[in-house]
C-alpha positions as CSV (number, residue, x, y, z in Angstrom):
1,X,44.2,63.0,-2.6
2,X,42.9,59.7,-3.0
3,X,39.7,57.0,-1.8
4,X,39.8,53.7,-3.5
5,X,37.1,52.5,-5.6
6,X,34.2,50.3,-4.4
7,X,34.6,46.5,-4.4
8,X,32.9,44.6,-6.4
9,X,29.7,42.6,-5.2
10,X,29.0,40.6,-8.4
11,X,30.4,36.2,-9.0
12,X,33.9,37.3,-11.0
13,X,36.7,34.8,-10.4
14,X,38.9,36.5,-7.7
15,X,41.3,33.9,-6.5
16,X,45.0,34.5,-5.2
17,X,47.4,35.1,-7.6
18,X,50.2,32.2,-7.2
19,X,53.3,34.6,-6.5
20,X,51.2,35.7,-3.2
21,X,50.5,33.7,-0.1
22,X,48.8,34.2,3.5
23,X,51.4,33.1,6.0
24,X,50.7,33.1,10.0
25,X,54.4,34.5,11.5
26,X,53.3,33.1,14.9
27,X,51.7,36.2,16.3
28,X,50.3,37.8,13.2
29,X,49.1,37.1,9.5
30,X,50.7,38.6,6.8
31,X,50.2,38.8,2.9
32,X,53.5,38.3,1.0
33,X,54.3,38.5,-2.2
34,X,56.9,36.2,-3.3
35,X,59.0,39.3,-5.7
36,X,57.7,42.4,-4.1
37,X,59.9,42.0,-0.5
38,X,56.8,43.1,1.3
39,X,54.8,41.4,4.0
40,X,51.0,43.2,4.2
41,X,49.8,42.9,8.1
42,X,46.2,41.6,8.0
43,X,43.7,41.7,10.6
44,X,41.9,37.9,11.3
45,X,38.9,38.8,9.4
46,X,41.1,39.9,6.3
47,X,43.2,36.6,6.7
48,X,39.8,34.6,6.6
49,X,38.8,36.3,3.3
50,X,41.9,36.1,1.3
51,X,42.2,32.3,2.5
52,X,38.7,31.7,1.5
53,X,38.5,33.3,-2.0
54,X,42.4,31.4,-2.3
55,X,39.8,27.9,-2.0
56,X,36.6,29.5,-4.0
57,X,37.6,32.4,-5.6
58,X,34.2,33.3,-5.5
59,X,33.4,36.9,-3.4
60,X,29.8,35.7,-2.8
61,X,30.2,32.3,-1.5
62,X,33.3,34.1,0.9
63,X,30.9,36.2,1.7
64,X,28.2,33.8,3.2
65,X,30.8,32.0,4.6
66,X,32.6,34.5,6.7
67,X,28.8,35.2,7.7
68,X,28.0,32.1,8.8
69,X,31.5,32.0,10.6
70,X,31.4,35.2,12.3
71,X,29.3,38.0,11.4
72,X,31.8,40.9,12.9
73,X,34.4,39.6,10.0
74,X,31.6,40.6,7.3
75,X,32.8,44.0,6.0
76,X,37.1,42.8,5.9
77,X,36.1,40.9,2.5
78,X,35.2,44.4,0.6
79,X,38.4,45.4,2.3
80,X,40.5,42.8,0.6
81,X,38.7,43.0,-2.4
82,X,39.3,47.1,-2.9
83,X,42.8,46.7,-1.1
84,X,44.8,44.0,-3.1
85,X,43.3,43.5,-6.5
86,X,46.9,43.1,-7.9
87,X,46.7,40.0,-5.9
88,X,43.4,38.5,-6.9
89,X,44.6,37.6,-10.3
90,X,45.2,34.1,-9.9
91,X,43.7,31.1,-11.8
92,X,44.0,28.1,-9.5
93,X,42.4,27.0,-6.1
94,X,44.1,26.3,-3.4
95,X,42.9,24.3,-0.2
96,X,42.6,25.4,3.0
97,X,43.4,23.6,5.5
98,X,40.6,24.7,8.5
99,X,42.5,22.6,11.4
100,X,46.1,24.3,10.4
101,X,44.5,28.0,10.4
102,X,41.6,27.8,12.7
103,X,43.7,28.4,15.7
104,X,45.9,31.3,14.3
105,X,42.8,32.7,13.5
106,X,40.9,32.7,16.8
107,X,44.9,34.0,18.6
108,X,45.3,36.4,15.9
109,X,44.5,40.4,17.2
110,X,41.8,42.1,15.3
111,X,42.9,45.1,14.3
112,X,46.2,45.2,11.6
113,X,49.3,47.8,12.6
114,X,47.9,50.8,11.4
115,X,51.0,51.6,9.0
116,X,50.9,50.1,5.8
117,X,53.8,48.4,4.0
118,X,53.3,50.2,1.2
119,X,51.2,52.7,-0.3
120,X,47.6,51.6,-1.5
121,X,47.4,54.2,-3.8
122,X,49.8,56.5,-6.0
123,X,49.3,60.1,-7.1
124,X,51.2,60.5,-10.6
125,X,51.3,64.4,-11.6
126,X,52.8,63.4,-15.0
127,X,53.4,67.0,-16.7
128,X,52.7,70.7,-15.3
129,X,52.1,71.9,-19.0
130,X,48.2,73.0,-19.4
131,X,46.3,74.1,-22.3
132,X,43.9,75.7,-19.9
133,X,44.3,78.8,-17.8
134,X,42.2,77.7,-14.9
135,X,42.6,80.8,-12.0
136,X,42.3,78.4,-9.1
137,X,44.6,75.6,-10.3
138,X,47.0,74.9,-7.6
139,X,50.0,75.2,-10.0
140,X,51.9,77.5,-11.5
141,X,51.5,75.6,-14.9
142,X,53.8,75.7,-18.5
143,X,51.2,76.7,-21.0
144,X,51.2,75.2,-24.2
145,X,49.2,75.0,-27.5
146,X,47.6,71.3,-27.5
147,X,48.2,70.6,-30.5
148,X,52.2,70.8,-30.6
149,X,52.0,66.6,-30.6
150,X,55.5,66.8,-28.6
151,X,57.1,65.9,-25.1
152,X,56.1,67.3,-22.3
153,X,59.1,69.3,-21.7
154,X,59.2,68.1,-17.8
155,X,58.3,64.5,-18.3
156,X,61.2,63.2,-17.3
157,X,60.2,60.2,-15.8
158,X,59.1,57.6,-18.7
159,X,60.1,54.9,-20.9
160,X,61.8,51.5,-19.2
161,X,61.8,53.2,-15.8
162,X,58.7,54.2,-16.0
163,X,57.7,50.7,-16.6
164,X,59.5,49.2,-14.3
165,X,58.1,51.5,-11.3
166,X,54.6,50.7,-12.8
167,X,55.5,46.8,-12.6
168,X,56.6,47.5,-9.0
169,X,53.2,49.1,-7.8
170,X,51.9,45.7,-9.1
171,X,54.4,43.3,-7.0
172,X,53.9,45.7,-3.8
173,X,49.8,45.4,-4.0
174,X,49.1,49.4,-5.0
175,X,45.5,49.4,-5.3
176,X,44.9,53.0,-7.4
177,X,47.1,55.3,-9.9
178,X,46.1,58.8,-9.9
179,X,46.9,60.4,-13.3
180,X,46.9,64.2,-12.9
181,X,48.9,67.4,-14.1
182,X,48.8,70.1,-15.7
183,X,47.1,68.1,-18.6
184,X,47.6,64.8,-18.5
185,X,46.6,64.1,-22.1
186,X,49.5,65.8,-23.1
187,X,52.0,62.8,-22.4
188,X,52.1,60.9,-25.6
189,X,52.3,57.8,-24.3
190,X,49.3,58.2,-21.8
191,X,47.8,54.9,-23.3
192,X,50.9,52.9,-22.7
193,X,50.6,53.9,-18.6
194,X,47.5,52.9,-18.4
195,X,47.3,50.1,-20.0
196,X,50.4,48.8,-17.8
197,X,49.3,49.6,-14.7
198,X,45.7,48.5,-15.8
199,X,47.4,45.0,-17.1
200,X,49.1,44.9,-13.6
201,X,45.4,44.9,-12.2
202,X,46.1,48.3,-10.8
203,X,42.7,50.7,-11.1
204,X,44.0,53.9,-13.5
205,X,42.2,56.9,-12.5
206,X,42.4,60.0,-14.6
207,X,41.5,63.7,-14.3
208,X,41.6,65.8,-16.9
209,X,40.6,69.2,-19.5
210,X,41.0,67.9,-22.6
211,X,38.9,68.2,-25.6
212,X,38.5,64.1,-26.2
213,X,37.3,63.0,-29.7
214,X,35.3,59.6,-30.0
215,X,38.4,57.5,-31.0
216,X,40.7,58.8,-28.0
217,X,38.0,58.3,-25.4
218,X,37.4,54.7,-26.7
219,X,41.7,54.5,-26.6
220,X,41.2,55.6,-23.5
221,X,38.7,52.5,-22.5
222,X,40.7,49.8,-24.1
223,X,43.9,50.4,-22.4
224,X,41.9,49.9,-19.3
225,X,41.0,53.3,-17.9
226,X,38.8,52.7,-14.7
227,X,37.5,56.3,-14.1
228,X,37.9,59.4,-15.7
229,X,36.8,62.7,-13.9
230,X,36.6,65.8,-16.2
231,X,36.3,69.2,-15.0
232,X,33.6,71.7,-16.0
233,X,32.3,74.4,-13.7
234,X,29.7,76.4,-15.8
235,X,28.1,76.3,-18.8
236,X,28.2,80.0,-20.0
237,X,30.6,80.9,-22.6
238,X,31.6,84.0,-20.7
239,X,31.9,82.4,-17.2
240,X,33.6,79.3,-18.5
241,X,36.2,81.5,-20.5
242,X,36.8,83.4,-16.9
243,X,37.5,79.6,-15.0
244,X,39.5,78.3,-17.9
245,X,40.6,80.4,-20.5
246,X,38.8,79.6,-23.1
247,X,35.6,80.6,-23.9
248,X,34.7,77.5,-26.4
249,X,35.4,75.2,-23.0
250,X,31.9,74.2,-22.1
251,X,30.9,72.8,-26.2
252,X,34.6,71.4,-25.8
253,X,33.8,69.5,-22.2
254,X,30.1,68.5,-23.1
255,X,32.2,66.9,-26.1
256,X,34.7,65.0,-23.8
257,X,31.7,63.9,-21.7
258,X,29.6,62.6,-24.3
259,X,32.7,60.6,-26.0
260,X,33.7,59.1,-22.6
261,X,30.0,58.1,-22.0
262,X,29.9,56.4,-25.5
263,X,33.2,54.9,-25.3
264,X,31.9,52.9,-21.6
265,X,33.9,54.9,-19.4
266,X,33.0,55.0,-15.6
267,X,33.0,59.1,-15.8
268,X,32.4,62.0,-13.1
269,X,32.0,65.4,-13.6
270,X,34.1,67.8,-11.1
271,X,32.6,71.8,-10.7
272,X,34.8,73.8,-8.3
273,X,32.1,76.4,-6.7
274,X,33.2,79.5,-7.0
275,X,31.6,82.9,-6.4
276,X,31.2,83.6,-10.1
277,X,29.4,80.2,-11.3
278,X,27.8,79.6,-7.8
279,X,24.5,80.2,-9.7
280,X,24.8,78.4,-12.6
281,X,25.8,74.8,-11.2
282,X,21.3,74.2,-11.9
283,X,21.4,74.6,-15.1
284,X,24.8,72.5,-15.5
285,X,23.3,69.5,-13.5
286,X,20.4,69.5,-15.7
287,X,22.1,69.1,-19.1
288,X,24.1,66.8,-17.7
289,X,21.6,64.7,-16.1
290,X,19.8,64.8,-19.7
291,X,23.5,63.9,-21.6
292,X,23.5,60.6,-19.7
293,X,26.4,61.5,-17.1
294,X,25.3,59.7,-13.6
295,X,27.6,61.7,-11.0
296,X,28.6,65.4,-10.4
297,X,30.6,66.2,-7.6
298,X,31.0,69.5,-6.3
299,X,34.1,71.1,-4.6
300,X,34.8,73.8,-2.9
301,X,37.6,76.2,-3.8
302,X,40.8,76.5,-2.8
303,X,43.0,79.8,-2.7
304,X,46.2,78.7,-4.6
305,X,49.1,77.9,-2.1
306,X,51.6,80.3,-4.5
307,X,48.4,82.8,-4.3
308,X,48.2,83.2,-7.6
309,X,47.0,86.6,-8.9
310,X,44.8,85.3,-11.5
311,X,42.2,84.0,-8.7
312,X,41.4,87.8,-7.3
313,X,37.7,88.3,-7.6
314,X,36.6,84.6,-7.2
315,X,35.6,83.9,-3.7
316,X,35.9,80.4,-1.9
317,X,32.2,79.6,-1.3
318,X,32.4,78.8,2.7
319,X,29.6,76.5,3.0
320,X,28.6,74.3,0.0
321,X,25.4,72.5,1.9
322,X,23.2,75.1,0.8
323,X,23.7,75.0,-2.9
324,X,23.6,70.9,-2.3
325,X,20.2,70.9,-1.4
326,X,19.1,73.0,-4.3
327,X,20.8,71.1,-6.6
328,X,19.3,67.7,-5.2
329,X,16.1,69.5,-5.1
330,X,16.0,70.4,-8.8
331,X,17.2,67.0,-9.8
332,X,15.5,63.9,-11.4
333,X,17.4,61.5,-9.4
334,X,19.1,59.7,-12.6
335,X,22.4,61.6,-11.5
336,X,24.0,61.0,-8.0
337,X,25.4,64.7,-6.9
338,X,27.6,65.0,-3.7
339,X,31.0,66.6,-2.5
340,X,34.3,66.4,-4.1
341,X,37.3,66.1,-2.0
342,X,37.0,69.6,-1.2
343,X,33.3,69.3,-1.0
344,X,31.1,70.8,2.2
345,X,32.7,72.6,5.4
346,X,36.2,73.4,5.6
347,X,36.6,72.6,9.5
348,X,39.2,71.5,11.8
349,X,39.5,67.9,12.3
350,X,40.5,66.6,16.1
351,X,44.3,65.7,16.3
352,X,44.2,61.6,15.6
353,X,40.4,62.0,14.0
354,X,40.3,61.6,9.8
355,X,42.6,61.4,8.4
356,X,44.0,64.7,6.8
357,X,46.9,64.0,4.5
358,X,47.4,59.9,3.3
359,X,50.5,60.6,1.7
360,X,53.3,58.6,4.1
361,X,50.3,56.4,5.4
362,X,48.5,55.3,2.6
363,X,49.7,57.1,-0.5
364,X,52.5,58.1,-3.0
365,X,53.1,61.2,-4.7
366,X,55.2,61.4,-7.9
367,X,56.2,64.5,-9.8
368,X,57.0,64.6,-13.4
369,X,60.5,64.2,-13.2
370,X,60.5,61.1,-11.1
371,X,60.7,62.6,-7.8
372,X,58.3,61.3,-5.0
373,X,57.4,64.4,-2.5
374,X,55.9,65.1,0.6
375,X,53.2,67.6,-1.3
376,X,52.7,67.2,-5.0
377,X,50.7,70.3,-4.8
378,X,53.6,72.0,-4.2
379,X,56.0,70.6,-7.1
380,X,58.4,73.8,-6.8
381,X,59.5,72.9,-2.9
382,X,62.7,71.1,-3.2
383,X,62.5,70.9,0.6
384,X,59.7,68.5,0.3
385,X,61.5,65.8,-2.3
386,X,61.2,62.2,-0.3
387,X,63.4,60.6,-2.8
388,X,63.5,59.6,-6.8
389,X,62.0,57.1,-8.6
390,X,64.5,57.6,-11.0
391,X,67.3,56.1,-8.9
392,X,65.4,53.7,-6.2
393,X,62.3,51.9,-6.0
394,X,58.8,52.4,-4.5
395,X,59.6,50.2,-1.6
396,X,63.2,52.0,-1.2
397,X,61.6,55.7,-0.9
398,X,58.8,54.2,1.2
399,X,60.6,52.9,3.3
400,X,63.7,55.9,3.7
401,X,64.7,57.5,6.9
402,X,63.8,60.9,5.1
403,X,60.2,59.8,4.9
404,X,60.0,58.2,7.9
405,X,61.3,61.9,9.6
406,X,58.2,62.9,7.9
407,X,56.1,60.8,8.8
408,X,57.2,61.1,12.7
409,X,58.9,64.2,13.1
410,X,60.7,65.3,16.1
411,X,58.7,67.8,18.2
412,X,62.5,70.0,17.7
413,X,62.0,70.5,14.3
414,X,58.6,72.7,15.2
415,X,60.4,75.3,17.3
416,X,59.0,78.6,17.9
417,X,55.2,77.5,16.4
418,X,52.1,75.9,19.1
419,X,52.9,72.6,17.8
420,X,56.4,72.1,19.5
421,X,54.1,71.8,23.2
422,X,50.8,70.7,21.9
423,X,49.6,67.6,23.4
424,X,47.7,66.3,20.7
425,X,51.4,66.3,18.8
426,X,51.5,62.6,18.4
427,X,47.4,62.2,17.5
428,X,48.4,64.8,14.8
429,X,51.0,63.3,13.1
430,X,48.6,60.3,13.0
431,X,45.9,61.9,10.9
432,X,48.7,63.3,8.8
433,X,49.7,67.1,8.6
434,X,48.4,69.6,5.4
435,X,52.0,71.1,4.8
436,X,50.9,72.9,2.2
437,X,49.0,74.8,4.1
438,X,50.9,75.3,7.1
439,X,53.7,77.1,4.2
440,X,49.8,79.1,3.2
441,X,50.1,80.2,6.7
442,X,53.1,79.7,8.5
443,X,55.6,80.2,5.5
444,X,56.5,76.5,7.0
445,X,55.9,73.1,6.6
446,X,56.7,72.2,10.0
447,X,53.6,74.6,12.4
448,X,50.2,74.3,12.7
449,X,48.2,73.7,9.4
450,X,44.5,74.2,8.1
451,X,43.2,71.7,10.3
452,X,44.4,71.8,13.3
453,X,42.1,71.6,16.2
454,X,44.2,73.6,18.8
455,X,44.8,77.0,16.7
């Protein structure tokens, strides 16, 4: 994982960018971009907006139109808006012509194909080195000092290349870059990333451990950083050496925090809920609360897929609704709390229900050397590799008959496991399967994982 951000409800500008275009193929609508090779299905309602803001560029006056035009097309404008923001870059208006696209718009179906194009969003694990020693991280991380100043020793994947694949995200309408690791403050040229893929109109996400002084965090806003989420589980020295490594953490995070709030940057605060820190996450929400920070996300825990020794003694935390309400109860209300990704129950999800995994359907994962993979939590499986953006493009790995085997896979290759006769086979592959946990449990990718409603 990986949500989009929320689309914007204020009067910016937001027309069409002229390389893009909404054509009507005579059954469909599509959005193409002239360089990118892509055609994005759209549904009518999504064809309306994007026409609309190509005339106005203005998201309020599309939005009373498409109201006063039909009110069950009123939510496919925030679509658009959070979907393609590479494409709503343009500077000039273009007329729409109602008679030519009225009809194609009443014949048109309502819903889009349900695979995209290309991915929406793109999960960049730039390094596995770590200057923290976190017992639940899902890696098997290179420590290193943080102050060496050098390369990443498996960053790979940079320079011209690098930029090129970052330019590509833009052409092919990726609406989110995940920056993750290891540390990803450790790549030296973590400004330059984000502020290409922030100049593409691309929304740079960033999650991260390090100890940020004033002038990094406000490096960090002017290349364009749209949200940074820093981790920090507990405020006692003791506790947060045990979660970290490093028993100055907490006055190092608190730090980081303050710096990114003063610098302007959208910021969340992440505390994985363990069985050691489980009753300190009150006093936590409070300082933060009184620091200025306005969202802390809770997550659950997750036993390490490699199950890594160093997590023994800290127990997943089954049901995180409890401590919720406790937390919202001691709360002023100037901080939104809720659940991380891995936030609340742990249940199976029906076969075709929610989706489980995006990556294949709506997402992109990226190791540091270049390679995209089924699982980047599981960067050590070369049995998972897709393909290298090293050698071939988004589009070219998106589009690969190895992906597309993993995105449809034939009922053969589950042998031997309660997959290869279930009936909800199909509706599974839909919602996406969790491989790595299926290899937790199965020592497979290919059987039944986590969330499967049958098992």
């Amino acid at each position: 994982m990986t949500s989009v951000a929320s689309a914007p409800t204020g009067g910016s500008t937001q027309f069409l960018d002229e390389a893009v275009s909404v054509c009507w193929t005579g059954e469909r609508f599509v959005l193409r971009h002239a360089g990118g090779n892509i055609d994005h299905d759209l549904s009518a309602g999504q064809a309306l907006s994007l026409l609309l803001l190509g005339e106005n560029g203005n998201p309020e006056t599309t939005r009373a139109t498409i109201a006063a035009v039909d009110g069950r097309f009123a939510h496919e404008l925030d679509h658009v808006i959070t979907r393609f923001p590479t494409y709503l870059r343009g500077s000039k208006a273009r007329k729409m012509d109602v008679d030519l696209w009225g009809n194609a718009l009443r014949s048109s179906p309502r819903a889009p194909r349900p695979d995209q194009a290309a991915p929406s969003s793109v999960t960049w694990l730039l390094t596995l080195e770590c200057n923290r020693r976190c017992p639940y991280c899902f890696y098997q991380i290179i420590p290193v000092r943080p102050e060496t100043g050098r390369w990443p020793r498996d960053a790979a994947f940079k320079g011209p290349t690098a930029a090129e694949r970052i330019a590509e995200m833009g052409r092919i309408g990726v609406a989110d870059l995940y920056l993750t690791g290891g540390e990803p403050m450790l790549r030296p040229d973590i400004g330059s990333i984000i502020a290409q893929a922030s100049g593409h109109g691309i929304r740079v996400h960033m999650v991260s451990k390090f100890h940020m002084h004033a002038l990094q965090a406000e490096a960090l806003a002017d290349a364009g950083l749209h949200h940074i989420t820093i981790s920090l589980d507990d405020l006692r020295p003791a506790e947060g050496k045990r979660l970290t490594g490093a028993s100055n953490y907490p006055a190092e995070a608190l730090a980081s925090i303050e710096a990114c709030l003063a610098a302007g940057l959208d910021l969340e605060v992440n505390a994985v809920v363990t069985s050691l820190n489980a009753d300190g996450l009150g006093p936590l929400a409070r300082r933060l609360e009184d620091i200025g920070c306005r969202k802390l996300s809770i997550s659950a825990m997750q036993t390490p897929y490699f199950r890594s020794s160093h997590a023994k003694g800290l127990e997943p935390q089954a049901d995180l609704r409890p401590l919720m309400d406790r937390l919202l109860a001691g709360a002023s209300g100037t901080m939104a709390i809720d659940f991380g990704a891995a936030g609340g129950n742990s249940k199976a999800k029906p076969c075709g229900a929610t989706l489980v995994c995006e990556v294949g359907r709506r997402s992109l994962h990226i190791l540091p050397n270049g390679d995209a993979t089924r699982c980047h939590y599981m960067p050590q499986r070369p049995d998972l590799v897709i393909g290298s953006l090293l050698t071939h493009s988004i589009l070219g790995v998106w589009r690969s008959d190895t992906f597309e085997r993993w995105r449809r896979p034939e009922r053969s290759m589950f042998g031997g496991t309660g997959c290869a006769d279930c009936g909800g086979f199909d509706d599974c592959n839909s919602r996406g399967r969790c491989v790595a946990s299926a290899f937790l449990e199965a020592g497979q990718a290919n059987a039944p994982d986590a969330f499967c409603g049958a098992s």
